[in-house]
Structure formats: structure tokens, C-alpha cells
TIVEX-202504 format. One record per residue: residue number from 1; z, y, x of N, C-alpha, C, O in turn. Coordinates in nm, 3 decimals, decimal comma, padded with zeros to 5 digits. Each point is the difference from the previous one (the first is absolute). Example, Ala and Ser with C-alpha at 12.3 -4.5 7.8 and 13.67 -1.06 7.14 Angstrom:
{1; {00,780; -00,569; 01,319}; {00,000; 00,119; -00,089}; {00,000; 00,120; 00,090}; {00,066; -00,002; 00,104}}
{2; {-00,138; 00,107; -00,139}; {00,006; 00,119; 00,082}; {00,073; 00,109; -00,077}; {00,017; 00,111; 00,051}}
***
This chain:
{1; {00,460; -00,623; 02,919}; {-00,130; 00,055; 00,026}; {-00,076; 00,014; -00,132}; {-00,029; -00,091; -00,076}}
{2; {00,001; 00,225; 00,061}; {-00,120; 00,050; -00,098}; {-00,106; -00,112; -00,026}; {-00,026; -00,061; 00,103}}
{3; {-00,051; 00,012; -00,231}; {-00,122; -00,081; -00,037}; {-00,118; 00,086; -00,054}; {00,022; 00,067; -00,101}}
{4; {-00,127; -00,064; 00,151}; {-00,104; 00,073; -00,059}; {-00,080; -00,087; -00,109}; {-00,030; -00,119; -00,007}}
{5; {00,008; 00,222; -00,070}; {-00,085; -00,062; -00,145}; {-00,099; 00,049; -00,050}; {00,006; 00,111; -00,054}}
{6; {-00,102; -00,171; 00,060}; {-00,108; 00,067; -00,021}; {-00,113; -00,011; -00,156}; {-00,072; -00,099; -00,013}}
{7; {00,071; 00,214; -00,094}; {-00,026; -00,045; -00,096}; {-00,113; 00,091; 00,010}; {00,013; 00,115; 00,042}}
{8; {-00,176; -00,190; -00,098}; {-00,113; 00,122; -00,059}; {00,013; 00,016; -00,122}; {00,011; -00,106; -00,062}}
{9; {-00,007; 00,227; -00,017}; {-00,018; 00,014; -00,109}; {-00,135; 00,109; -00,023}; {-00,053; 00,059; 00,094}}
{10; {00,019; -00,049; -00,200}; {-00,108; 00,109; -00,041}; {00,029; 00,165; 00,010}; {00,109; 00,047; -00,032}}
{11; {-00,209; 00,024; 00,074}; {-00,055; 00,146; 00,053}; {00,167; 00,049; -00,109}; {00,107; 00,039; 00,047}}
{12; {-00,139; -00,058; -00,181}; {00,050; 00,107; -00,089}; {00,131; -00,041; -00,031}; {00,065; 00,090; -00,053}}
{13; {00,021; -00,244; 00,075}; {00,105; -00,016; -00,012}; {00,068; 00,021; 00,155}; {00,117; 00,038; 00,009}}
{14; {-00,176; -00,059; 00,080}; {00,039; 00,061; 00,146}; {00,017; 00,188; 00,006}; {00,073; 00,040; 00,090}}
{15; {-00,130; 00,051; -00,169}; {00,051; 00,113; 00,002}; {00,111; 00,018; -00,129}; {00,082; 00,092; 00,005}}
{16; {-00,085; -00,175; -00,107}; {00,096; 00,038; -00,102}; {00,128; -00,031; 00,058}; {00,099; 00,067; -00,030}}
{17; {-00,091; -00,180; 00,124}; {00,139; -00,044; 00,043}; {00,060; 00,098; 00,081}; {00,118; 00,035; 00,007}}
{18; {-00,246; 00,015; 00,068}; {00,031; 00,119; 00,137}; {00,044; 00,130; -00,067}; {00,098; 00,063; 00,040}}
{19; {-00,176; -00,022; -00,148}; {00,084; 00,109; -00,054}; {00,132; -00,024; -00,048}; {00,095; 00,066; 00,043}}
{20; {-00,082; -00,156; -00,132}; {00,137; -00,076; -00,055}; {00,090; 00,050; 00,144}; {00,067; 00,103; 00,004}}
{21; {-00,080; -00,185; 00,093}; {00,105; -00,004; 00,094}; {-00,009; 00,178; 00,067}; {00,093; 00,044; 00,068}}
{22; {-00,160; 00,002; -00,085}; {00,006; 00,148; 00,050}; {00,105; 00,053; -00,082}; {00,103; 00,029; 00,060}}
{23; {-00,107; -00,006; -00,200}; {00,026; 00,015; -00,075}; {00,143; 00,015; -00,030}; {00,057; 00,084; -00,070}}
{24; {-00,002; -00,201; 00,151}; {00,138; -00,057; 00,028}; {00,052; 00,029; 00,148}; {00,094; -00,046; 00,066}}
{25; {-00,188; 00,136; -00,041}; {00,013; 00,026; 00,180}; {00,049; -00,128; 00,128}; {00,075; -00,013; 00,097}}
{26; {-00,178; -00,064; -00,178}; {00,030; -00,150; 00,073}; {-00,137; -00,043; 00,077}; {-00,107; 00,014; -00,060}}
{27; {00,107; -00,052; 00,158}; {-00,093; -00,059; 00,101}; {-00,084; -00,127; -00,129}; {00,069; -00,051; -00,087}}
{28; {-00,220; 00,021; 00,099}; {-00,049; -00,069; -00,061}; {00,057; -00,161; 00,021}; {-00,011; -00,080; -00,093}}
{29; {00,065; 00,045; 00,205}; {00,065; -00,117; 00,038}; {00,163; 00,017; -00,024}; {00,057; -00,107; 00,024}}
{30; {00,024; 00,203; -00,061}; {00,139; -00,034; -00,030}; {-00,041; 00,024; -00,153}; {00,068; -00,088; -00,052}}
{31; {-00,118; 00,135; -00,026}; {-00,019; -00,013; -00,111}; {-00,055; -00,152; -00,058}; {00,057; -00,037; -00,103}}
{32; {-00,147; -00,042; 00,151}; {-00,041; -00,106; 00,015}; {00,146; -00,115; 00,004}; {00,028; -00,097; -00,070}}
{33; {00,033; 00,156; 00,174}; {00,145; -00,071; 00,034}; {00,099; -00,028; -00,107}; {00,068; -00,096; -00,037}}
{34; {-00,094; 00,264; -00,011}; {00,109; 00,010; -00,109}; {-00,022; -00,072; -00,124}; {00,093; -00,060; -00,056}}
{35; {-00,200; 00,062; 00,015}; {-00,103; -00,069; -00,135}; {00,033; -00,187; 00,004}; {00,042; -00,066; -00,095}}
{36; {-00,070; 00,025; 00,209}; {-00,008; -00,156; 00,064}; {00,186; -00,009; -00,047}; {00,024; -00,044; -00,112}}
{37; {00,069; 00,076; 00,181}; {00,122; 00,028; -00,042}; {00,050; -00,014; -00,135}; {00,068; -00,086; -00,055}}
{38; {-00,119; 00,196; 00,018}; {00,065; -00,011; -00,141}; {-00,125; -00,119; -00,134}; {00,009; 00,004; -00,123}}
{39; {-00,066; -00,055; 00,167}; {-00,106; -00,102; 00,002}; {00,104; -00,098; -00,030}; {00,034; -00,035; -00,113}}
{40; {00,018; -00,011; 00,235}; {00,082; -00,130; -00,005}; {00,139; 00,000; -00,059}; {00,065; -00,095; -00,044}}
{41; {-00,022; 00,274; 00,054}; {00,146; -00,035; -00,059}; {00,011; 00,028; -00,156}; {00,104; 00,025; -00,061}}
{42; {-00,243; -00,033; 00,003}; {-00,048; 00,040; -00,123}; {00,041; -00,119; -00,113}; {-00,022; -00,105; 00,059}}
{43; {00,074; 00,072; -00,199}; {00,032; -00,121; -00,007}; {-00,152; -00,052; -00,052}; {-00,093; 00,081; -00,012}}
{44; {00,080; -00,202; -00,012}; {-00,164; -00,057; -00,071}; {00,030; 00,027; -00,121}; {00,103; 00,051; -00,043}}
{45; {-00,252; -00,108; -00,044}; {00,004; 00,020; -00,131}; {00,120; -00,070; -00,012}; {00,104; 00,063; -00,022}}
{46; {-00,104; -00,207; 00,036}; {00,039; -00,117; -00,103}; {00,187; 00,062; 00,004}; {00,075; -00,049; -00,084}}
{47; {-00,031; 00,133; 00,165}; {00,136; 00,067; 00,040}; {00,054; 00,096; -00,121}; {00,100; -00,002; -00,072}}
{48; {-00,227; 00,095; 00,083}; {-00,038; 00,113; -00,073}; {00,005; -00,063; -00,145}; {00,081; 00,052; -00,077}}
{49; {-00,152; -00,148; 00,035}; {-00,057; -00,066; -00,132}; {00,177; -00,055; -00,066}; {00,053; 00,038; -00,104}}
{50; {-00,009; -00,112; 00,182}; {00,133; -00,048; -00,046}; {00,138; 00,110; 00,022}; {00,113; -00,026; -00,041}}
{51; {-00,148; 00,143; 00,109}; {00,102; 00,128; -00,038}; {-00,049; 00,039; -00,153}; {00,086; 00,007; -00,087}}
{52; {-00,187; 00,013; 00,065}; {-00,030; 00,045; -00,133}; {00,015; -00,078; -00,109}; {00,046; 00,050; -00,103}}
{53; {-00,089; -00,213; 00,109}; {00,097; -00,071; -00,107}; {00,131; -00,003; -00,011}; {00,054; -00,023; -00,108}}
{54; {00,016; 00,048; 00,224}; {00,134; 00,020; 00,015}; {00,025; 00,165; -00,157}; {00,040; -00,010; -00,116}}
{55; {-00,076; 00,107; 00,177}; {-00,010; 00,089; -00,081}; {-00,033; 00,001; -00,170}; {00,060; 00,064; -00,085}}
{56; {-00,174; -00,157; 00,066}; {-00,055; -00,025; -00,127}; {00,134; -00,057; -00,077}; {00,049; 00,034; -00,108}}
{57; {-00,011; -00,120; 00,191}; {00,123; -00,065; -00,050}; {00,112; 00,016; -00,077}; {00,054; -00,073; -00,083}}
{58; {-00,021; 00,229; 00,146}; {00,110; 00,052; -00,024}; {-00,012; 00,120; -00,115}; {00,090; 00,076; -00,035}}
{59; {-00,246; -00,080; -00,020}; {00,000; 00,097; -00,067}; {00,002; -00,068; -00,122}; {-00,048; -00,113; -00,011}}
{60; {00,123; 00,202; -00,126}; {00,062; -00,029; -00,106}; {-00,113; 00,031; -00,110}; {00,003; -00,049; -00,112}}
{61; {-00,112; 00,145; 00,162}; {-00,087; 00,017; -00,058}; {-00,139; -00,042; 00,034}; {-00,052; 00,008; 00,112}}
{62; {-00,016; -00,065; -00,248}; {-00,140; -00,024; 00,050}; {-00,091; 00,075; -00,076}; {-00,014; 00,034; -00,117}}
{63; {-00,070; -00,016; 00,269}; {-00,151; 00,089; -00,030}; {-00,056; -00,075; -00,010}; {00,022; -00,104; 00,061}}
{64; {-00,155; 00,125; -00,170}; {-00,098; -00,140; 00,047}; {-00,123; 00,093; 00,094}; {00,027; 00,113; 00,040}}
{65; {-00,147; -00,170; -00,016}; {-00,091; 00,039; 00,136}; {-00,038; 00,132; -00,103}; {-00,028; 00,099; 00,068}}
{66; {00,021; -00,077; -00,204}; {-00,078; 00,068; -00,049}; {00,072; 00,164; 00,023}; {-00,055; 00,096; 00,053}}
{67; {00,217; -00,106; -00,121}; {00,056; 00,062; 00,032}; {00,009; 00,101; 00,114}; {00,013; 00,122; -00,009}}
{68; {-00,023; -00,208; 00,133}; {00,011; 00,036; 00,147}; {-00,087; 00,089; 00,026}; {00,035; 00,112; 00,035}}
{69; {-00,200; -00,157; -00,050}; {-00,130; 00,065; 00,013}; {00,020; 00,135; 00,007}; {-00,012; 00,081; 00,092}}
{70; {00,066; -00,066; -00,277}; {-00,017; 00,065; -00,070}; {00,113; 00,149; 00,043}; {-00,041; 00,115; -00,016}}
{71; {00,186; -00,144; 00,071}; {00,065; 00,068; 00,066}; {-00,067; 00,049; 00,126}; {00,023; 00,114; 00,041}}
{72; {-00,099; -00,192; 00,018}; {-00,045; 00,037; 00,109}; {-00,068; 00,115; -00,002}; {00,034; 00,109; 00,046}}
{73; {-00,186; -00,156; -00,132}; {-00,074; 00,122; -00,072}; {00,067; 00,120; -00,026}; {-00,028; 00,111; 00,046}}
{74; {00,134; -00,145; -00,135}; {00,033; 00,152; -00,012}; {00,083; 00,068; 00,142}; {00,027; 00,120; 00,007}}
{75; {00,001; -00,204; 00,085}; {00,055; 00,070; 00,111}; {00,162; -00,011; 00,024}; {00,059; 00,033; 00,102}}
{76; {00,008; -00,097; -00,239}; {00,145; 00,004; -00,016}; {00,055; -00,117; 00,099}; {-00,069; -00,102; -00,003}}
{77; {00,186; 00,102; 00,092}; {00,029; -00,116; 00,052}; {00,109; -00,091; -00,070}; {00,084; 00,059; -00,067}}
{78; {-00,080; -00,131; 00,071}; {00,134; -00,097; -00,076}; {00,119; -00,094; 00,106}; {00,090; -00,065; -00,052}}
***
């Protein structure tokens, strides 16, 4: 059996979601569904945080923060 849930949110984030889910030609409640969903099967930071030291790890080269910025700025990816 189906559970009903009932959330208030504000005038202007209650139509941004409704267009969102239009948008996607999705009912304002299976879009809601879908969001809650991929919510939980999402990994957390602290998951996320230790894939990327994993990564840092393996790289042979170091940028320092200044470097990085600075690629960024110009738009180049590394």
C-alpha cells in the first residue's frame, strides 16, 4: 500500500519544481518520487571525499591550489 507525504514549501519553489517536472513530462509527484530516489541512491560526501583522495593518490603530478585556480580561469581542463 501507497504512503502519503505531505511537504509545504514556498509560492516560488512550489512552481519551479512544477515546471521542472513538466518539463520532463512528469506528474509534480513522480518527479518528487524520482528526486527522493535518486536522493538515497546518491553516494554522501564523506564517499565522494575518499573517491577523490583515492584519485589524488594516483596522480604522478602535483598542482598546487594556485596552479588549479589558475587553469580553471583560463577554462583549460587537466
Amino acid at each position: 500500500m501507497a504512503e502519503k507525504i505531505s511537504v509545504y514549501v514556498d509560492e516560488n519553489l512550489h512552481r519551479t519544481l512544477k515546471a521542472t517536472a513538466v518539463q520532463q513530462g512528469k506528474s509534480l509527484s513522480q518527479f518528487m518520487v524520482d528526486a527522493a530516489v535518486r536522493a538515497l541512491h546518491a553516494p554522501d560526501r564523506k564517499v565522494l571525499a575518499a573517491e577523490m583522495d583515492t584519485v589524488r593518490e594516483k596522480q604522478e603530478e602535483y598542482l598546487s591550489k594556485e596552479e588549479l585556480h589558475k587553469m580553471r580561469e583560463d577554462g583549460r581542463r587537466y
